[in-house]
The first five atom37 places (N, CA, C, CB, O) and aatype in JSON, in Angstrom:
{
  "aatype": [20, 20, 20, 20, 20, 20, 20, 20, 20, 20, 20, 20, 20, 20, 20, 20, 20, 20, 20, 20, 20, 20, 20, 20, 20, 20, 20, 20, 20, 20, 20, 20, 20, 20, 20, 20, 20, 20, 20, 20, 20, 20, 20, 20, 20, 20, 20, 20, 20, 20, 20, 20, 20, 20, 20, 20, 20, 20, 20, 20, 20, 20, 20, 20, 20, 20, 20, 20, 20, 20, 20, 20, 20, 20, 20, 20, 20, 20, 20, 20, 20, 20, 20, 20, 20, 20, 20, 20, 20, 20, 20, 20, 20, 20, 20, 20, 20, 20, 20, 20, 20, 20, 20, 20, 20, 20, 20, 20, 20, 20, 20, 20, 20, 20, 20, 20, 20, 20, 20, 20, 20, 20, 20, 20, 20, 20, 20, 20, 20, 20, 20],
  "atom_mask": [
    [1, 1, 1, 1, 1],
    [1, 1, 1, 1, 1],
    [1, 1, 1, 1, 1],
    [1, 1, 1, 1, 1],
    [1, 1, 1, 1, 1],
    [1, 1, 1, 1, 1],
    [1, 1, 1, 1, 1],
    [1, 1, 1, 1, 1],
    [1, 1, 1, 1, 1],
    [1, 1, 1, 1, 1],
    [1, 1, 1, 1, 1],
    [1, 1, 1, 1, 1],
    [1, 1, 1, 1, 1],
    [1, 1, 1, 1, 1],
    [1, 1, 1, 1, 1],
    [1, 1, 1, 1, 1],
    [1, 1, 1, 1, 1],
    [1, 1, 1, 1, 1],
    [1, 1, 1, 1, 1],
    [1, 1, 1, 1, 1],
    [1, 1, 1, 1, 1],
    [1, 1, 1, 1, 1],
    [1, 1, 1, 1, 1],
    [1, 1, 1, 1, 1],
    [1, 1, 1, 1, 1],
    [1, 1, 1, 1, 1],
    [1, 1, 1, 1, 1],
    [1, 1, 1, 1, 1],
    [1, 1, 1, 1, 1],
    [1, 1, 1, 1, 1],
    [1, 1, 1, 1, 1],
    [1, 1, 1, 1, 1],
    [1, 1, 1, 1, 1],
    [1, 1, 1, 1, 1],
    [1, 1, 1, 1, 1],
    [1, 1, 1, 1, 1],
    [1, 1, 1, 1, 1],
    [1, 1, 1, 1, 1],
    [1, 1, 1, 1, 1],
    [1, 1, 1, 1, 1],
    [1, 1, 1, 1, 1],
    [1, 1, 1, 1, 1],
    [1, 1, 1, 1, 1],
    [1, 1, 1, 1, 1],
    [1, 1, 1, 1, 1],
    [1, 1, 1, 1, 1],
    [1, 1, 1, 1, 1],
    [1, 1, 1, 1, 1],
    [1, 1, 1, 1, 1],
    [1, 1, 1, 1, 1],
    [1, 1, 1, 1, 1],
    [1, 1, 1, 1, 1],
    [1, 1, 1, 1, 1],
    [1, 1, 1, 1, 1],
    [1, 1, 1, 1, 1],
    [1, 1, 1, 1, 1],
    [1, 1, 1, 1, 1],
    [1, 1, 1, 1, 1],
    [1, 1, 1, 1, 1],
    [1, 1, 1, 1, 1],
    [1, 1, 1, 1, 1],
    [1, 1, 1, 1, 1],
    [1, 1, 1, 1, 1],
    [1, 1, 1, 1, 1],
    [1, 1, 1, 1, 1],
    [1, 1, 1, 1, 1],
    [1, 1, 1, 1, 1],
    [1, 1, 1, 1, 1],
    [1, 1, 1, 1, 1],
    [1, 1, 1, 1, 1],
    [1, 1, 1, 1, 1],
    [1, 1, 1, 1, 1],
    [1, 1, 1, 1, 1],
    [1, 1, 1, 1, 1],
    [1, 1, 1, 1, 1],
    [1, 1, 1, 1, 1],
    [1, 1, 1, 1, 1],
    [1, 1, 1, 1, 1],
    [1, 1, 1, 1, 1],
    [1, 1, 1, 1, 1],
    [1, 1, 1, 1, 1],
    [1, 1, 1, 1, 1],
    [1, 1, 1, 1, 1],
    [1, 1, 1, 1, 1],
    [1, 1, 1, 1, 1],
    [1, 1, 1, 1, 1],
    [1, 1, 1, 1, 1],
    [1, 1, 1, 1, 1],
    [1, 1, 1, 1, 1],
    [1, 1, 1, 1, 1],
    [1, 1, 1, 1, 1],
    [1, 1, 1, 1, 1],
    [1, 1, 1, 1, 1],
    [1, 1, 1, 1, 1],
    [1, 1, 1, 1, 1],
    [1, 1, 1, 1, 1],
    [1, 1, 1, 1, 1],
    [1, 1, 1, 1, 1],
    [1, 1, 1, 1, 1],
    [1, 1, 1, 1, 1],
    [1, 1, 1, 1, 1],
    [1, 1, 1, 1, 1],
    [1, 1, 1, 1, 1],
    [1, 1, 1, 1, 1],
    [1, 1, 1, 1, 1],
    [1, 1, 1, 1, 1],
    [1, 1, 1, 1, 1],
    [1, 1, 1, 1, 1],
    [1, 1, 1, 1, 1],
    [1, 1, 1, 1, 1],
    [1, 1, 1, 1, 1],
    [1, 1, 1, 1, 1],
    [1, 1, 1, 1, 1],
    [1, 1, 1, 1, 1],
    [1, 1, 1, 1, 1],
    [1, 1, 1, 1, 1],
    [1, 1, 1, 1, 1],
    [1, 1, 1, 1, 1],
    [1, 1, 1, 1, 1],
    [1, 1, 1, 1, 1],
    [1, 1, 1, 1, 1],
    [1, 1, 1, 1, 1],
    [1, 1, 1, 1, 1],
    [1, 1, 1, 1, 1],
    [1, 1, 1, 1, 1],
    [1, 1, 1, 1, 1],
    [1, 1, 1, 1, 1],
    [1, 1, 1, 1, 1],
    [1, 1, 1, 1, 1],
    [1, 1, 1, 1, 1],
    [1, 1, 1, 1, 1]
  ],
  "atom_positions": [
    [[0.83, -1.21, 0.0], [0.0, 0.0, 0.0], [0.86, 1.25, 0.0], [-0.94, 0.01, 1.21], [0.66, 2.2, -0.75]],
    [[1.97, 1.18, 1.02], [2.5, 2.69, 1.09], [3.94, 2.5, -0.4], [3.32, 3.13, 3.26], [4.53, 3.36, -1.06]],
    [[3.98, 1.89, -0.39], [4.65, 1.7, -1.86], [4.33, 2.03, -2.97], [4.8, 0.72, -2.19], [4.89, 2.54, -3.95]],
    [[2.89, 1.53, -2.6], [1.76, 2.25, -4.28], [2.17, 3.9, -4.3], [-0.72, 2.18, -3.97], [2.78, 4.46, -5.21]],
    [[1.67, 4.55, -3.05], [1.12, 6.18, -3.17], [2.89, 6.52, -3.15], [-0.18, 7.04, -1.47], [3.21, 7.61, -3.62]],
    [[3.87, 5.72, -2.7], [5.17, 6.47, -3.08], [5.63, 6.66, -4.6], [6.28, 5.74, -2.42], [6.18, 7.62, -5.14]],
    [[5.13, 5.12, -5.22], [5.57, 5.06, -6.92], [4.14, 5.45, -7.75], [6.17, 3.18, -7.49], [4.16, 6.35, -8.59]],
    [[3.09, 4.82, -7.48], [1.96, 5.65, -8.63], [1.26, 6.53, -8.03], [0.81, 4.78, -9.38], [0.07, 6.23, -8.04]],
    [[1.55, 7.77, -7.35], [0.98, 8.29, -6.86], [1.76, 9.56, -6.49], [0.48, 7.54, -6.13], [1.68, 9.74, -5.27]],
    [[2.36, 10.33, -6.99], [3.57, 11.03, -7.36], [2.76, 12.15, -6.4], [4.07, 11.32, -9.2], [3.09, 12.39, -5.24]],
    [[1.78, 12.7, -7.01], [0.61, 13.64, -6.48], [0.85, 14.08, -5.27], [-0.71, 13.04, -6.4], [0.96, 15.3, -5.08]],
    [[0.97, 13.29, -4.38], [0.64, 13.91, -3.38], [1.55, 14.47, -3.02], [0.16, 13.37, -2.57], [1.27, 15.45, -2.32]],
    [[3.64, 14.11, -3.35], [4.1, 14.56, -3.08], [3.92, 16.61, -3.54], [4.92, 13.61, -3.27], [4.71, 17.44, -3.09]],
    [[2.85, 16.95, -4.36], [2.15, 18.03, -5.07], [1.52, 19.25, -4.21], [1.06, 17.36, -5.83], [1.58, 20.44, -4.51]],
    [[0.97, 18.74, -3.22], [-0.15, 19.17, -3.04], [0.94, 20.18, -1.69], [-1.61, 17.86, -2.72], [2.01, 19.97, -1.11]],
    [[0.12, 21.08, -1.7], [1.03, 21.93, -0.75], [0.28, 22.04, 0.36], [1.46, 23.36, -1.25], [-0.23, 23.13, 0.64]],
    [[0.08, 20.86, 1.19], [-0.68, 20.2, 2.37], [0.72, 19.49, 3.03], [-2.1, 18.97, 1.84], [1.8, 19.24, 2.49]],
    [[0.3, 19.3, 4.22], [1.31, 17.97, 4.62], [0.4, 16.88, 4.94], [2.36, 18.19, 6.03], [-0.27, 16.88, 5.97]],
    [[0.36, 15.88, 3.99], [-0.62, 14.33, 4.26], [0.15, 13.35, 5.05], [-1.03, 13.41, 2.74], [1.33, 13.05, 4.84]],
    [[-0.43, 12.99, 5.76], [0.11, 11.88, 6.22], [-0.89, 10.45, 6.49], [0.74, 12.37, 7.43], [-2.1, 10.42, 6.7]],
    [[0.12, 9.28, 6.39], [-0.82, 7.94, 6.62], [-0.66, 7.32, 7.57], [-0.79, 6.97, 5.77], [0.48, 6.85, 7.62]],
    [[-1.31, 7.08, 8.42], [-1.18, 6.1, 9.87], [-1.92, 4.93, 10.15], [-1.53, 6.82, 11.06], [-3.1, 4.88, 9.8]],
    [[-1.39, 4.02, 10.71], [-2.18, 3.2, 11.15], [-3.66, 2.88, 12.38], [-1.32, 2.72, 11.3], [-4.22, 3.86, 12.86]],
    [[-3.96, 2.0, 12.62], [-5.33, 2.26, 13.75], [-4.36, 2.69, 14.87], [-6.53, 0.65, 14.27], [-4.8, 3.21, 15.9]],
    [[-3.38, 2.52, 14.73], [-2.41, 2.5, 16.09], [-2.0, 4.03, 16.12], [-0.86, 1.35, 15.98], [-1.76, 4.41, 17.27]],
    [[-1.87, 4.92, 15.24], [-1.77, 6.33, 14.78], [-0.23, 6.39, 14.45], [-2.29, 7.5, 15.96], [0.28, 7.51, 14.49]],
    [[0.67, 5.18, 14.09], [1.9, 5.26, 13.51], [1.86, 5.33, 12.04], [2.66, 4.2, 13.91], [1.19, 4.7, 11.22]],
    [[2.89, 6.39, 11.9], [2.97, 7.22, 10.39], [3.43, 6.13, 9.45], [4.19, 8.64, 10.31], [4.35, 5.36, 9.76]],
    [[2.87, 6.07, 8.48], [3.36, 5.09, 7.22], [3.54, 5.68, 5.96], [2.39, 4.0, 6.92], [3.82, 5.09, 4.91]],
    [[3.31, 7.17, 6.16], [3.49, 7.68, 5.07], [3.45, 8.92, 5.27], [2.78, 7.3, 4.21], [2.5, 9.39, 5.9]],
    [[4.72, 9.93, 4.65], [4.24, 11.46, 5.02], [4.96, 11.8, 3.35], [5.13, 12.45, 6.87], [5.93, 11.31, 2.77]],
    [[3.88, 12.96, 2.95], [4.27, 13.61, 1.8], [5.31, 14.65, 2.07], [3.13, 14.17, 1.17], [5.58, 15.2, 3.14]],
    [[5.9, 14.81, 0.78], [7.17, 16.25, 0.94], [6.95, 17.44, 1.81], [7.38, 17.09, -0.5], [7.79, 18.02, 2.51]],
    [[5.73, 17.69, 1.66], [5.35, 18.92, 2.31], [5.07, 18.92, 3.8], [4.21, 19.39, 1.66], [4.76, 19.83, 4.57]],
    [[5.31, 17.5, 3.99], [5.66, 17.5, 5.87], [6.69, 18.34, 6.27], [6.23, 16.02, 6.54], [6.55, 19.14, 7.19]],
    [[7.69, 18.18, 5.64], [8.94, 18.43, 5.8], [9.15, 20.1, 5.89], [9.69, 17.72, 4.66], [9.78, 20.86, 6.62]],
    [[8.12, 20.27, 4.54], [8.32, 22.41, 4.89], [7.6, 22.68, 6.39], [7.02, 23.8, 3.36], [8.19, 23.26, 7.29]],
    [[6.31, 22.19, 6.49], [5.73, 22.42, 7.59], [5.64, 22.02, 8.91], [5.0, 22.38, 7.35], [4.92, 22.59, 9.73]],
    [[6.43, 20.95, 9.19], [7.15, 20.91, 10.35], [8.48, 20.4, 10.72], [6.51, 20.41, 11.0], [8.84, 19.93, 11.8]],
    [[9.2, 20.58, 9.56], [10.83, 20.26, 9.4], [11.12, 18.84, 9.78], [11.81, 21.24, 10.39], [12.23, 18.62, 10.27]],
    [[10.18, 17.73, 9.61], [10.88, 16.29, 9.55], [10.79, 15.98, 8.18], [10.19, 15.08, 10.46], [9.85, 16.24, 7.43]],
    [[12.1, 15.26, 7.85], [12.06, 14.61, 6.86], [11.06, 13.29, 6.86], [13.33, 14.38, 6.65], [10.35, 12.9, 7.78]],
    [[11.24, 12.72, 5.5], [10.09, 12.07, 5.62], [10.83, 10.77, 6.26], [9.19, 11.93, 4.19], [10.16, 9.87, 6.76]],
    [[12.12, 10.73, 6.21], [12.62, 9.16, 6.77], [12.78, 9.42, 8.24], [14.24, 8.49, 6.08], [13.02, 8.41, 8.9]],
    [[12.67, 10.8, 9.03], [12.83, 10.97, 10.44], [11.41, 11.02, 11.01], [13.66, 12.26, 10.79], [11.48, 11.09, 12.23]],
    [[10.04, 11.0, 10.53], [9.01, 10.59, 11.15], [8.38, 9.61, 10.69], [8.3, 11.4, 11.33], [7.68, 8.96, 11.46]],
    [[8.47, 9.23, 9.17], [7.53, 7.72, 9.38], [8.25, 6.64, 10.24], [7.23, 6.88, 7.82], [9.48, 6.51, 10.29]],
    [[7.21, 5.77, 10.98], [7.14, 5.19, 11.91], [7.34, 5.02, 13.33], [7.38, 4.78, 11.58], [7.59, 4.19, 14.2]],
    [[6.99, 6.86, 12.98], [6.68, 7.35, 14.32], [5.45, 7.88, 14.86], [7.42, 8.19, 14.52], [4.73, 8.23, 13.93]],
    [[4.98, 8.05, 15.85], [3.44, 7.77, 16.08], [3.6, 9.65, 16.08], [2.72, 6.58, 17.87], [4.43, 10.49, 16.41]],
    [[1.79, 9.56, 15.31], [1.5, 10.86, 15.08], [1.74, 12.09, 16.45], [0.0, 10.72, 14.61], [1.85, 13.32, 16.4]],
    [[1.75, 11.37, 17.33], [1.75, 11.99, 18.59], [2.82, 12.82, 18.54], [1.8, 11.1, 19.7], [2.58, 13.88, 19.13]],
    [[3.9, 12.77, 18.08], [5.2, 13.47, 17.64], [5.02, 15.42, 17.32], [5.66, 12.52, 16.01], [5.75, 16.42, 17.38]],
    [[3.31, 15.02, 16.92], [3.39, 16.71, 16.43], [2.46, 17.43, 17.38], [2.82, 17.07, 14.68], [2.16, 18.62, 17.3]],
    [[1.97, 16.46, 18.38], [1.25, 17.33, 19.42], [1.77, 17.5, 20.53], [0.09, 16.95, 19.76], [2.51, 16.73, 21.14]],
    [[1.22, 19.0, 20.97], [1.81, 19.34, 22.28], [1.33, 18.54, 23.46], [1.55, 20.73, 22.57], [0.14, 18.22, 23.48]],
    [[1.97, 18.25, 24.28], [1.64, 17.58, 25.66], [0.51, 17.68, 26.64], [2.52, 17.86, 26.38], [-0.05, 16.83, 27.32]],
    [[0.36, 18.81, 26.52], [-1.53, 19.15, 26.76], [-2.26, 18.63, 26.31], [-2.19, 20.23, 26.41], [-3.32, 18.42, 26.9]],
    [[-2.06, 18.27, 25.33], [-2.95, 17.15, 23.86], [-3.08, 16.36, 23.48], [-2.96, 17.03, 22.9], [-3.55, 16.02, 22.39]],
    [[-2.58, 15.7, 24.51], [-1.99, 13.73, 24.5], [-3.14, 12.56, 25.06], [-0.38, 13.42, 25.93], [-3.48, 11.42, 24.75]],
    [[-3.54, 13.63, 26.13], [-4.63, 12.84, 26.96], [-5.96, 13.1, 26.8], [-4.49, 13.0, 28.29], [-6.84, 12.57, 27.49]],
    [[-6.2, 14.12, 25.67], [-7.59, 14.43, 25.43], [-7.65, 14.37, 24.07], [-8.09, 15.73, 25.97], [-8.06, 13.37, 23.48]],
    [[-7.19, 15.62, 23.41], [-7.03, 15.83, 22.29], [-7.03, 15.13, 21.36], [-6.37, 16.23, 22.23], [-8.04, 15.04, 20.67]],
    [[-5.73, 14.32, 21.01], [-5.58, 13.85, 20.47], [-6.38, 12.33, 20.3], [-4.62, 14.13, 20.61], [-6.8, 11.86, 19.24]],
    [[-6.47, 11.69, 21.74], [-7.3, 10.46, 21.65], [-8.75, 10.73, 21.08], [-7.41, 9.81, 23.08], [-9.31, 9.69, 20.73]],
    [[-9.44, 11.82, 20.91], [-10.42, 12.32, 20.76], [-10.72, 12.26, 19.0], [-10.31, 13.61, 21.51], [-11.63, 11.76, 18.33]],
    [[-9.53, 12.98, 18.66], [-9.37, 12.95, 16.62], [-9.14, 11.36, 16.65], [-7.5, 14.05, 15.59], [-10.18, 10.8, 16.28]],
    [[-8.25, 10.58, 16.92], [-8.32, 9.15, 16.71], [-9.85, 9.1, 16.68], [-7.56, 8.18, 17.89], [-10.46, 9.33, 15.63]],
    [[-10.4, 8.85, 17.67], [-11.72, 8.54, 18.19], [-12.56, 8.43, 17.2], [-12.22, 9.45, 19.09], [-13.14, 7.43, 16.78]],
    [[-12.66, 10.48, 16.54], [-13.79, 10.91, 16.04], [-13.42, 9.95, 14.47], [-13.95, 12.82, 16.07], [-14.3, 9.62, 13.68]],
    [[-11.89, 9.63, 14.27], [-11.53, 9.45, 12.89], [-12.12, 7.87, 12.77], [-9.75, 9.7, 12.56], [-12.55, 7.49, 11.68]],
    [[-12.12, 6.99, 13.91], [-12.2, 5.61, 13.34], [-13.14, 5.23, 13.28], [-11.67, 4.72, 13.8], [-13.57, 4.6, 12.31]],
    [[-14.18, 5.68, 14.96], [-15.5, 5.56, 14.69], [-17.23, 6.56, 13.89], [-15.52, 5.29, 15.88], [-18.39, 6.29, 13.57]],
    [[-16.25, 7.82, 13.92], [-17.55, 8.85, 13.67], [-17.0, 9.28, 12.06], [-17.68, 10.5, 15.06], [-16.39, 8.49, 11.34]],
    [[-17.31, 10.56, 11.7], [-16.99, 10.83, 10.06], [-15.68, 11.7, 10.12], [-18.35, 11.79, 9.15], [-15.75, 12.77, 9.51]],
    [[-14.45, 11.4, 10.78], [-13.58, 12.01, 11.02], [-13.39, 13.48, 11.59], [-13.18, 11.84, 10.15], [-14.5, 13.71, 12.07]],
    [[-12.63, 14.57, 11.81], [-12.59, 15.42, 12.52], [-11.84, 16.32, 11.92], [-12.31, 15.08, 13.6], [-10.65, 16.17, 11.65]],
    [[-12.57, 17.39, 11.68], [-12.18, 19.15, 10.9], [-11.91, 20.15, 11.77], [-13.45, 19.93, 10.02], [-12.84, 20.15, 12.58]],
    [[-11.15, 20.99, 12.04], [-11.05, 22.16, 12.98], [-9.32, 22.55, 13.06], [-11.77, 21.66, 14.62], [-8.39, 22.09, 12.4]],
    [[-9.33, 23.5, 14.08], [-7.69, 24.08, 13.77], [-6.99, 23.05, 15.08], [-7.39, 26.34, 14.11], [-7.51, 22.12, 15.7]],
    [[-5.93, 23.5, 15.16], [-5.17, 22.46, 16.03], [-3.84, 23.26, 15.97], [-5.1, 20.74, 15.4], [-3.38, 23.66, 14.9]],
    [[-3.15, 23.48, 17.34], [-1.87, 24.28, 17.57], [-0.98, 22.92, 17.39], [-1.71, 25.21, 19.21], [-1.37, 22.05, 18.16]],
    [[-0.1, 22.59, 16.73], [0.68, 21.95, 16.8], [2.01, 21.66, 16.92], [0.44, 21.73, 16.42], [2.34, 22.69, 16.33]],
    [[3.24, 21.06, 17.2], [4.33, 21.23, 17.44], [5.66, 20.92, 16.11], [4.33, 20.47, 18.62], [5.8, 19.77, 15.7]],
    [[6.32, 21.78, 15.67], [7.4, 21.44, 14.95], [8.66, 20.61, 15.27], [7.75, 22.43, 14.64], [8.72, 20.29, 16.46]],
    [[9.4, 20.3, 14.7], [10.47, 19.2, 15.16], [11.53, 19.76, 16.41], [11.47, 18.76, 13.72], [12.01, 19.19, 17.39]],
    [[11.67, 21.74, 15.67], [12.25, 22.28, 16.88], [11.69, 22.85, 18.05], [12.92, 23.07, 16.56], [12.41, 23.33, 18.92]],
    [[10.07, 22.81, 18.14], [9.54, 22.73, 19.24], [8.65, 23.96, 18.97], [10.5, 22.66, 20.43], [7.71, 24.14, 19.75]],
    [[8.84, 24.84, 17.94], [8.1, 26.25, 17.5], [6.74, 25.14, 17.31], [8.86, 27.38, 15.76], [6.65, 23.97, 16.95]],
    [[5.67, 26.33, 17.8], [4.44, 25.83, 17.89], [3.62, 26.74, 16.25], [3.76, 26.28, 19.72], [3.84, 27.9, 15.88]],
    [[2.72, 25.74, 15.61], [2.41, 26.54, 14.36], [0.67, 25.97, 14.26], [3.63, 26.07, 12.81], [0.3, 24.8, 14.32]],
    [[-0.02, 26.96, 14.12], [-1.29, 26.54, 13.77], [-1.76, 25.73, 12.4], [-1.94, 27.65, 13.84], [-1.11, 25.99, 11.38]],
    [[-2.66, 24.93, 12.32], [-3.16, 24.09, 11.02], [-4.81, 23.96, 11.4], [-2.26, 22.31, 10.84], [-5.52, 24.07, 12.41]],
    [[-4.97, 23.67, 10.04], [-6.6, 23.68, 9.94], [-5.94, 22.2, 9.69], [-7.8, 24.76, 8.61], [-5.02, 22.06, 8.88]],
    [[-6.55, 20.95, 10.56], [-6.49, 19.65, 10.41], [-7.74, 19.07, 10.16], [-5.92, 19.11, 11.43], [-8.75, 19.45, 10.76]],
    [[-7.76, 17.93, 9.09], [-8.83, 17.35, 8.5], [-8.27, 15.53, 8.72], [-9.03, 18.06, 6.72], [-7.11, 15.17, 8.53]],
    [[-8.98, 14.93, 9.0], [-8.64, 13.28, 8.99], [-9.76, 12.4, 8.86], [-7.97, 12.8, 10.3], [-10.85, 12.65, 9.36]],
    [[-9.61, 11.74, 8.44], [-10.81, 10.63, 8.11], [-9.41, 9.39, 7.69], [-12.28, 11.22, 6.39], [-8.19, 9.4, 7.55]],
    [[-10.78, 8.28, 7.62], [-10.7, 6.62, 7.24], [-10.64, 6.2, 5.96], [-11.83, 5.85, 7.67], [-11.03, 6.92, 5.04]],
    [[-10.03, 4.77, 5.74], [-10.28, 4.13, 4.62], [-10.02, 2.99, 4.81], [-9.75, 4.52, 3.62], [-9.2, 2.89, 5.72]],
    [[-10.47, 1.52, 4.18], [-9.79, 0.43, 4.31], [-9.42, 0.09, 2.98], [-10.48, -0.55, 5.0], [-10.05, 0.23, 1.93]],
    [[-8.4, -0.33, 3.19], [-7.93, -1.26, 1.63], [-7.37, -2.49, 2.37], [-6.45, -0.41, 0.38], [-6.9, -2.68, 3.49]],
    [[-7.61, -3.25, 1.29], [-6.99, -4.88, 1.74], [-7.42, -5.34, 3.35], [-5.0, -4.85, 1.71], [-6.5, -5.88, 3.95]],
    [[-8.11, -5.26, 3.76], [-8.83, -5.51, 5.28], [-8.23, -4.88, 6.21], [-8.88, -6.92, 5.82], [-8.63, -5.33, 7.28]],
    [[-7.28, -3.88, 6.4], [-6.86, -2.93, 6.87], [-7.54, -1.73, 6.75], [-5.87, -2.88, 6.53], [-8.05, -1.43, 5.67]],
    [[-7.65, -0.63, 8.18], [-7.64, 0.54, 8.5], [-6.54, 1.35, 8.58], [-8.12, 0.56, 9.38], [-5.55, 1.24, 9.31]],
    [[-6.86, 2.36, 7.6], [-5.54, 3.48, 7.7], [-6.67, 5.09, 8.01], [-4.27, 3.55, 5.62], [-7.7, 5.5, 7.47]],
    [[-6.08, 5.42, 8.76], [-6.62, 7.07, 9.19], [-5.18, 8.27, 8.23], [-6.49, 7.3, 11.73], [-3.97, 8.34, 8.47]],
    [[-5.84, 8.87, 7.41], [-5.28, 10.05, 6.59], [-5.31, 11.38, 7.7], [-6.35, 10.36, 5.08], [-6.26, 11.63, 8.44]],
    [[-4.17, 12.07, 7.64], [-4.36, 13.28, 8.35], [-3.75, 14.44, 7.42], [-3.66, 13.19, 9.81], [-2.59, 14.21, 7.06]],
    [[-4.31, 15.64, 6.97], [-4.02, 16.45, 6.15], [-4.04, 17.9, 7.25], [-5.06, 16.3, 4.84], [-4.94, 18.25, 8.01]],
    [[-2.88, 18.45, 7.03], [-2.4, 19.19, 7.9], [-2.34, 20.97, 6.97], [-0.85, 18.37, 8.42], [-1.43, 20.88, 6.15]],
    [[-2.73, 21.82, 6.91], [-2.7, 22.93, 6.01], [-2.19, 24.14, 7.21], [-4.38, 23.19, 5.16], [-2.69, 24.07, 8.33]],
    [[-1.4, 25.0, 6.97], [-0.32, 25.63, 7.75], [-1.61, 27.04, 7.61], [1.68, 25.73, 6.91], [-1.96, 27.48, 6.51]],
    [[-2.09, 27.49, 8.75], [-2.89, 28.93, 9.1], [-2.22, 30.25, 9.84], [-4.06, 28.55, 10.07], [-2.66, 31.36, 10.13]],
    [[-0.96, 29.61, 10.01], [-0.44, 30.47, 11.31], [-0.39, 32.39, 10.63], [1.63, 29.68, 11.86], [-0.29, 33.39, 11.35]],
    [[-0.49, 32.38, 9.48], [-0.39, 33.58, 8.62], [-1.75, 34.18, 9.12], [-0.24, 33.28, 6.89], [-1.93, 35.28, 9.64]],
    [[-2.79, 33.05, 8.79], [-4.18, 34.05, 9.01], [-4.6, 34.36, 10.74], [-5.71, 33.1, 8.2], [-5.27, 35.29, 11.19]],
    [[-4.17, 33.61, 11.22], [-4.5, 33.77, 12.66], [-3.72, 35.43, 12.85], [-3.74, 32.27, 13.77], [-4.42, 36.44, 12.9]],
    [[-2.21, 35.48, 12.92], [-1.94, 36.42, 12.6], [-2.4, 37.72, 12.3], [-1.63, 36.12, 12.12], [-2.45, 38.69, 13.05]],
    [[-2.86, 37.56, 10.67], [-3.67, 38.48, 9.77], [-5.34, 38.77, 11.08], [-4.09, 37.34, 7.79], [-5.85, 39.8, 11.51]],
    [[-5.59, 37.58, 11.25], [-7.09, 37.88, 12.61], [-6.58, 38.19, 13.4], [-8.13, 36.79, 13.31], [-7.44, 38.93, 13.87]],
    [[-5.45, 38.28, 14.32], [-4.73, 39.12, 15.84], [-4.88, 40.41, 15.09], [-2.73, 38.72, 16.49], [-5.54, 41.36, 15.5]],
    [[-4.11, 40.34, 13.78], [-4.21, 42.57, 14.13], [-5.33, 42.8, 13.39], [-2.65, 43.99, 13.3], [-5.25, 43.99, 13.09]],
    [[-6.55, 42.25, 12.81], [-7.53, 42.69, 12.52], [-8.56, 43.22, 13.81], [-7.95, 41.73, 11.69], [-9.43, 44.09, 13.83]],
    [[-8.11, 42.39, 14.75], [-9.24, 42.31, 15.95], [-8.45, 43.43, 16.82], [-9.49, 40.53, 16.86], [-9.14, 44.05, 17.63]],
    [[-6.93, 43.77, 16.72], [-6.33, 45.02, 17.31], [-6.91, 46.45, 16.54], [-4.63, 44.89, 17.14], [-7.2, 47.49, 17.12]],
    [[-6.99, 46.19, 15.05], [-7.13, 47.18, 14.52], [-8.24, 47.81, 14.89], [-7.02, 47.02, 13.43], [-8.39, 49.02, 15.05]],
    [[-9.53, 46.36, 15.1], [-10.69, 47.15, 15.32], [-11.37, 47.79, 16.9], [-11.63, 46.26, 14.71], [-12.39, 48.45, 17.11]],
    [[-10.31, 47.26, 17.85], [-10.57, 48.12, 19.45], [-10.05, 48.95, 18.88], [-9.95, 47.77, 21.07], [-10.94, 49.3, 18.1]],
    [[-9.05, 49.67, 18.63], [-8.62, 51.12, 18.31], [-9.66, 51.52, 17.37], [-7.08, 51.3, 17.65], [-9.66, 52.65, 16.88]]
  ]
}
């Protein structure tokens, strides 16, 4: 499977998202190029490492078991999420994840899109407008 989306499936290395593939267990089996801009692991220094790697510690015991949760049993889970970079800088993402099975296996997709610009752009909009 993760062999396919590395050789016929060029694409995703494309998409200026960071995708990643995990197991029910939430260990990475696959991260596209654009992991790497957006939270500086290469792709051979986090696959097969559990997604937990990019959340902050506050987020371990709720949070995160919660997106598993919503991803395996409900219609997966949309919303922003502060998350952690390899050097520890914290960066906002609009995170999206859902399911699929192939071959009698469960894999949970997590697509990660970098916001920290607009949050930003909304801090001095919301300064601009008390003054």
């Amino acid at each position: 499977m993760i062999e396919i989306l590395r050789s016929k499936h060029p694409f995703l290395d494309l998409v200026q998202v960071a995708f990643m593939l995990t197991d029910v267990h939430s260990k990475i089996l696959y991260a596209n190029r654009y992991t790497k801009r957006l939270f500086g692991y290469a792709r051979e220094e986090i696959e097969g490492q559990r997604i937990r790697a990019l959340f902050l510690e506050e987020d371990l015991t709720y949070f995160l078991p919660n997106i598993i949760y919503l991803s395996l049993y409900k219609n997966g889970f949309e919303g922003e999420a502060l998350l952690r970079q390899k050097d520890g800088t914290k960066v906002f993402v609009h995170l999206y994840t859902t399911t699929f099975k192939e071959g009698g296996e469960v894999f949970i997709s997590f697509s990660f899109q970098e916001i920290q610009r607009l949050k930003k752009l909304e801090r001095e909009r919301l300064e601009m407008d008390r003054w």
